[in-house]
C-alpha positions in Angstrom: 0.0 0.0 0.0 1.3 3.5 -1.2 0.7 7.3 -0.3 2.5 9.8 -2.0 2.8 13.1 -0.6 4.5 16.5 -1.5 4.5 19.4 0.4 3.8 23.0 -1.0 5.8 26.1 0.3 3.1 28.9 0.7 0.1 26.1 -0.4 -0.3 24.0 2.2 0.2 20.4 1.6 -0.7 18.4 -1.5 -1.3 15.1 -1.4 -0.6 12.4 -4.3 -2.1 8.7 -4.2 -1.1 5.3 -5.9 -3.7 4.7 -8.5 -4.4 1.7 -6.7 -5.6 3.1 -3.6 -7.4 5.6 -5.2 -9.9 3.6 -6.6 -10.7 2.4 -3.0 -10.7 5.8 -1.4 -13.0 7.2 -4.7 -10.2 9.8 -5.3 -8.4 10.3 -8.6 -5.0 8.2 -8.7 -1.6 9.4 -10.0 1.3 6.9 -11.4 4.5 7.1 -10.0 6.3 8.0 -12.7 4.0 11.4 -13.0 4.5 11.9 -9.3 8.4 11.8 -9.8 7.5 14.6 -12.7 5.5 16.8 -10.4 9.1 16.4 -7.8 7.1 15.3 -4.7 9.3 16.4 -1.7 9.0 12.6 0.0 7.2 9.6 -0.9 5.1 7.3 2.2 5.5 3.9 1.8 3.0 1.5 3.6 4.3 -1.7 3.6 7.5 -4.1 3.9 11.0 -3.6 2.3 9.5 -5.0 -1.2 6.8 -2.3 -1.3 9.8 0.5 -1.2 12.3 -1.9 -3.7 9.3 -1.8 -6.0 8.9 2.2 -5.7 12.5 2.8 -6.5 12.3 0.5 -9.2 9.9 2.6 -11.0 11.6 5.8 -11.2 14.6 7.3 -12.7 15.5 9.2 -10.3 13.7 8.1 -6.5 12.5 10.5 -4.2 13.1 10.2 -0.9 10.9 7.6 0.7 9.5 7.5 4.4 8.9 3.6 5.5 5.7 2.9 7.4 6.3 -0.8 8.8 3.6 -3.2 8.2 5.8 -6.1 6.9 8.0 -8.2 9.3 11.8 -7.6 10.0 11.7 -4.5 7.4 15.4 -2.8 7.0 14.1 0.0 5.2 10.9 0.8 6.7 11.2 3.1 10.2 8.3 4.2 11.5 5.8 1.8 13.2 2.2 2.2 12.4 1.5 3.8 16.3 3.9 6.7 15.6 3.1 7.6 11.6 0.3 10.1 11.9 2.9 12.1 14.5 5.9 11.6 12.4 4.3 12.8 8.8 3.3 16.3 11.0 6.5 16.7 11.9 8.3 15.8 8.4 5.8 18.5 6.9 7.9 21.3 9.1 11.0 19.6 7.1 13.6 16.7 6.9 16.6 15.7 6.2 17.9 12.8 3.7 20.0 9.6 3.8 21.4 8.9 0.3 22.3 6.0 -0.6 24.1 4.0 -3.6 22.2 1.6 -6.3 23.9 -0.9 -8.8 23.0 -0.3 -11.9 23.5 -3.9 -14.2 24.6 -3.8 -17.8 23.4 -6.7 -20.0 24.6 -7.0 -23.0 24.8 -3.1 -23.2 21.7 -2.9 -22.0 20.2 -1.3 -18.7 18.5 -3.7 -16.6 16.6 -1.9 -13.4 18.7 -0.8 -10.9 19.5 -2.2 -7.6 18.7 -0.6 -4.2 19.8 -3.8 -2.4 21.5 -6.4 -4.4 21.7 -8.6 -7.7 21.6 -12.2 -7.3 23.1 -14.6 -9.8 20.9 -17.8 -9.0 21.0 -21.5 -10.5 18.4 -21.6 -12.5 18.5 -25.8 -12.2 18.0 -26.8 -8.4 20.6 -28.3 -6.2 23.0 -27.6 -9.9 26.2 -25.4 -8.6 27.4 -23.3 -11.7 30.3 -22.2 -12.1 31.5 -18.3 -12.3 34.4 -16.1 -12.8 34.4 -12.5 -10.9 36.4 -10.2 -12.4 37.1 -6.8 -10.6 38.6 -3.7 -12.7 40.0 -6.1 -15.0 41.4 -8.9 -12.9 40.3 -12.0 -12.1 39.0 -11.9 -8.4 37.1 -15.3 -7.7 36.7 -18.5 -9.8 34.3 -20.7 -8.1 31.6 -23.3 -8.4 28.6 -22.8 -6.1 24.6 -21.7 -6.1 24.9 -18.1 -6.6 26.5 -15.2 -6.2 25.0 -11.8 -4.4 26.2 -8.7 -5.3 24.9 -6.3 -2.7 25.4 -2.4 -2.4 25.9 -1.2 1.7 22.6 -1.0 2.2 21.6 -4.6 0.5 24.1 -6.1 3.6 21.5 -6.5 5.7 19.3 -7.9 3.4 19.5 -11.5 1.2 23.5 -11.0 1.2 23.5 -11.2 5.0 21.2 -14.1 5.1 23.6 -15.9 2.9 26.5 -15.2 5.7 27.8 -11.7 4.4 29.1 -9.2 6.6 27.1 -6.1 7.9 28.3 -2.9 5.9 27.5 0.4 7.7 25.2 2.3 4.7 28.0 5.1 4.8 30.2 3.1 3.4 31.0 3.4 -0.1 31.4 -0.3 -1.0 30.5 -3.5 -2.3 29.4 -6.4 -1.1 30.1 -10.1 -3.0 28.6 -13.4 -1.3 28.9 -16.7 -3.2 25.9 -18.6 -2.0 26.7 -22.3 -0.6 30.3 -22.5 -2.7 32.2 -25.7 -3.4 35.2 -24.7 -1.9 35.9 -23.4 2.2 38.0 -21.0 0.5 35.5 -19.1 -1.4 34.6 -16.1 1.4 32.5 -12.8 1.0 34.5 -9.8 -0.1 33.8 -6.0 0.4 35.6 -4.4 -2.1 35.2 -0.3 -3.6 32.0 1.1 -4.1 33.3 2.8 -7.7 34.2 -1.0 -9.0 33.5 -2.4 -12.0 32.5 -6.0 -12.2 32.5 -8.5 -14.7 30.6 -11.5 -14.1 31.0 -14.6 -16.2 29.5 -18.0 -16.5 32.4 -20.4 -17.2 30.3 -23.7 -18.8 28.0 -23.0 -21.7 25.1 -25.6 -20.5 24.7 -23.8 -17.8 22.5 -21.1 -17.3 21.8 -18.4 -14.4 18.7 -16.4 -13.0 19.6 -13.1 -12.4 17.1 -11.2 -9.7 17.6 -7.3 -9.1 16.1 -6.7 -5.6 13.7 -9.5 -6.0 11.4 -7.5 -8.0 12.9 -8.2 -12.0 14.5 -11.2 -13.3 16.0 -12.6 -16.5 18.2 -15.5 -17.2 21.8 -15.5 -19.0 24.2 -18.0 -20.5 28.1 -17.5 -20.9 27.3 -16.4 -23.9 25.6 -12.8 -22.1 28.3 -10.3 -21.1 27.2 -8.9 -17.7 29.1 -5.5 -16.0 27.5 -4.1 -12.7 29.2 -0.6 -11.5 27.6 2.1 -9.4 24.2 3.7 -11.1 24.7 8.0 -11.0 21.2 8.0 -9.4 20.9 6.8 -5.7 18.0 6.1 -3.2 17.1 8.1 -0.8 15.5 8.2 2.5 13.6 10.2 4.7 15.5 10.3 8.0 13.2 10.0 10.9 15.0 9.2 14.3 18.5 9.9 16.0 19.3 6.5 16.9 20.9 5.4 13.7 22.1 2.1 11.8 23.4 0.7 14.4 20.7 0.8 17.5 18.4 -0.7 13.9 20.2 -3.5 13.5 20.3 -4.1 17.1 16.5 -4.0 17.2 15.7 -5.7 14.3 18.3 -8.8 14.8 17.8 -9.3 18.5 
């Protein structure tokens, strides 16, 4: 569930809502793509994670976002349902924003969406390793057989990357995050490497094929035959910063 909202200097406060909910509230609906053309000053997401992944996803350029929680862990989403009527009054006096870096995905020249959290490189045959090469600003970084491979910005570390035993990246950190998922060998560990990298990765056996997911929302499948470059997208995310607590006293609450 979505709420767009833009505040008015002089006007008051106009509000924007997903054409979806408009039908149900008998109020005319406006896409997102228009509201990113009208420049909303911050965008209300009611929902999980996914709900904001699939907001970003359908604009160029995000507006901030403000996270109402009605999902379950939620990394993204910071106000609980109890306190949102309170914290939209006081957002409308002004705010601050937390910027964050996407991955933008090159396939075959061409731009897939980009990612707030994290590409996956997925077997697309079960319990089937494939094999991959990783190669970093030219040179060969990893060559390993295993399920998958995330590739997660800071901000994706806490999501699918960490489940798959990556480290926690503070979001302030310009870097990378690479995971292989359930790897053949012991020595095949997660790296954090420069958030201006370019990446190259390869499929090494041409009968193989992998599922590539950006942030769980879009997915398409390549051979070796597919050249695939990930680097960081000129357009970030952004977020509405509610509270003083921080990343760390989150992750404390949400993982304990």
């Amino acid at each position: 569930m979505l709420i767009y909202q833009i505040e008015c200097e002089g006007k008051g406060t106009v509000i924007f809502v997903d054409e979806d909910i408009a039908l149900q509230l008998g109020r005319q609906g406006t896409s997102v793509a228009e509201m990113e053309r009208q420049k909303v000053d911050f965008i209300v997401s009611v929902g999980g994670d996914g709900t904001i992944l699939r907001t970003i996803h359908k604009m160029a350029d995000p507006a901030p976002l403000l996270g109402i929680n009605m999902g379950t862990l939620g990394f993204l989403v910071d106000v609980e349902p109890k306190d949102a009527i309170e914290t939209l009054m006081r957002l409308l006096s002004g705010f601050d924003v937390d910027v964050r870096s996407r991955l933008k995905l090159l396939l075959n020249g061409v731009c897939l969406p980009r990612a707030t959290n994290e590409i996956a490189f997925l077997t697309s045959s079960p319990a089937k390793m494939i094999e991959f090469e990783i190669i970093v600003d030219g040179a060969l970084m990893e060559d390993f057989r295993a399920d998958g491979v995330i590739i997660a910005t800071s901000t994706g570390s806490t999501a699918y990357a960490m489940s798959a035993g990556g480290p926690i990246v503070d979001p302030r950190v310009d870097a990378i995050v690479l995971v292989p998922m359930a790897p053949f060998k012991l020595s095949s560990r997660p790296w954090v490497i420069p958030g201006d990298s370019v990446i190259e990765v390869r499929l090494k056996l041409p009968e193989k094929e992998a599922l590539v997911v950006v942030d769980g929302q879009t997915s398409t499948t390549i051979s070796s035959q597919d050249t695939v470059v990930i680097s960081k997208a000129k357009t970030p995310a952004r977020f509405v910063k509610v509270g003083r607590d921080g990343f760390y006293a989150k992750v404390k609450s949400k993982l304990t």
